[in-house]
C-alpha positions, 0 to 999 in steps of 0.5 A: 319866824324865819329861819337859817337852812339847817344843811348849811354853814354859809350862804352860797352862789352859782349860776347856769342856764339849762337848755335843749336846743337842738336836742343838747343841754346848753349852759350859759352863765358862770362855768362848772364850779371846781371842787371846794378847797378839802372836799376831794375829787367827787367820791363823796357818798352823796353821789355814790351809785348816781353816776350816768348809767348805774340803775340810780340815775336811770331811774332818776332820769324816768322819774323827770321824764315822767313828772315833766310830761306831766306837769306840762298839763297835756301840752307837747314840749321837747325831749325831757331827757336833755333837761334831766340829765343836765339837772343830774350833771349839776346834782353829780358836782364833785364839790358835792357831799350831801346836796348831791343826787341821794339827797335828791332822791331822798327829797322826792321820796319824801314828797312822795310820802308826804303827798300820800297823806294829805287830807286834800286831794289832788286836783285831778287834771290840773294844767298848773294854770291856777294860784297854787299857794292853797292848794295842793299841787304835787307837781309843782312841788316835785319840781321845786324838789328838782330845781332847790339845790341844782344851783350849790356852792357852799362858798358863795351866797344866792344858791337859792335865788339862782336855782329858782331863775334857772326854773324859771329859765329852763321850764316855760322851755321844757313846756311848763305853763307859766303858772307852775313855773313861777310856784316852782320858783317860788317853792325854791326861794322858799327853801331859804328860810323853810317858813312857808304861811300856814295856809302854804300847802306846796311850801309845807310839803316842800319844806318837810321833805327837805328837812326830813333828814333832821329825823332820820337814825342816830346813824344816819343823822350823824352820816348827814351832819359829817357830809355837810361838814364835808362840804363846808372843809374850807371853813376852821374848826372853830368858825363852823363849830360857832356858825353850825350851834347857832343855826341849831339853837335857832332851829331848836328854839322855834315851836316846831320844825315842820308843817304837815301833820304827818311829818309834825307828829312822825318826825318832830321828836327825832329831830329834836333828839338829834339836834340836841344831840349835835349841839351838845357834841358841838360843844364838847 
């Protein structure tokens, strides 16, 4: 069943090309979004110790140039560092609250976690040039992680479908084989719906990483849903309160939220207990 993003309200679009030519990030396309009406100047949580130069964005930036050089599959490719801090510029919007680079950070964590525990073992020395779809291929999907949401304005739709053209843009450049690039792509459309087949290795581990935060601490739930709100301040009142209770009901009514069986036997429960616990308040 397919289902709406638990971390929206509305459909949402934007668009810019990523690219390194002549060692600088490049954008073509629609220019930078400008803050969404009530969401303030970028002081947002979500962003909060990612600024260039703290130690957050440092070490965000190792962990592109790492997976990048990796996911190239042994071939060589420009300098990864312009591609990162691109992805890094447009994770740090300042219309931004929760689909910002702690969320990133959160994503990759959880892919990290989720990876660790799959019965399949990664396939040692793969170049990315066979089908994913079956089997597990984590550089893909840390990819997927990277380009889901680089694209986001919760006034405009297509965010998806955008993000996943500027992956498909910008990685063959970085030195990224076909193959992997069209799975990342396809990781990212993925995200529209959270619904990967049963046999979607890379989809469920996308898929539970992103939806991860639905388990966190009552805190920290309630810390997540005031941020998506936050990005969402140009919608009334009551309009949200009507279109966030009917994607928790639909979320609520599907058999289960997640796919791997870590995080269906780890994160189901609390989940759930923190949707209810949303609608109910929704409803007061």
């Amino acid at each position: 069943m397919a289902t709406t993003d638990p971390h929206s309200n509305e459909p949402a679009d934007s668009s810019r090309a990523v690219s390194s030519r002549s060692g600088n990030p490049v954008r073509s396309g629609d220019p930078a979004p400008s803050a969404a009406p009530g969401t303030g100047d970028g002081t947002g949580t979500g962003t909060a110790g990612h600024a260039p130069g703290s130690v957050a964005h440092a070490a965000l930036l190792l962990r592109w140039d790492t997976l990048l050089r990796s996911a190239r599959g042994g071939t060589e490719g420009p300098d990864p560092a312009p591609y990162g801090e691109d992805l890094l510029h447009r994770w740090a919007e300042p219309h931004r609250r929760y689909h910002a680079t702690a969320h990133l950070s959160a994503v990759l964590d959880r892919v990290e976690e989720l990876t660790a525990r799959l019965d399949e073992p990664v396939p040692a020395g793969d170049t990315g040039d066979e089908p994913a779809l079956n089997r597990c291929d984590p550089d893909a999907v840390r990819l997927a992680a990277w380009f889901h949401d680089a694209v986001y304005r919760p006034d405009r739709s297509e965010n998806e479908e955008r993000s996943a053209r500027l992956a498909e843009r910008a990685l063959p450049e970085a030195g990224v084989p076909a193959r992997r690039t069209a799975e990342v792509a396809r990781l990212v459309r993925l995200t529209v719906t959270h619904d990967p087949a049963p046999d979607d290795v890379n989809g469920a581990l996308l898929c539970d990483a992103d939806l991860a935060v639905l388990a966190g601490s009552p805190e920290e739930y309630a810390h997540y849903a005031a941020e998506v709100r936050q990005e969402y301040a140009f919608v009334p009142d009551a309009a949200f309160r009507e279109g966030r209770t009917a994607v928790l009901r639909q979320l609520l009514c599907l058999p289960h939220l997640f796919r791997t069986a870590y995080a269906r036997g780890h994160w189901e429960q609390p989940a759930r207990h923190n949707l209810t616990t949303e609608l109910r308040l929704l409803a007061a």
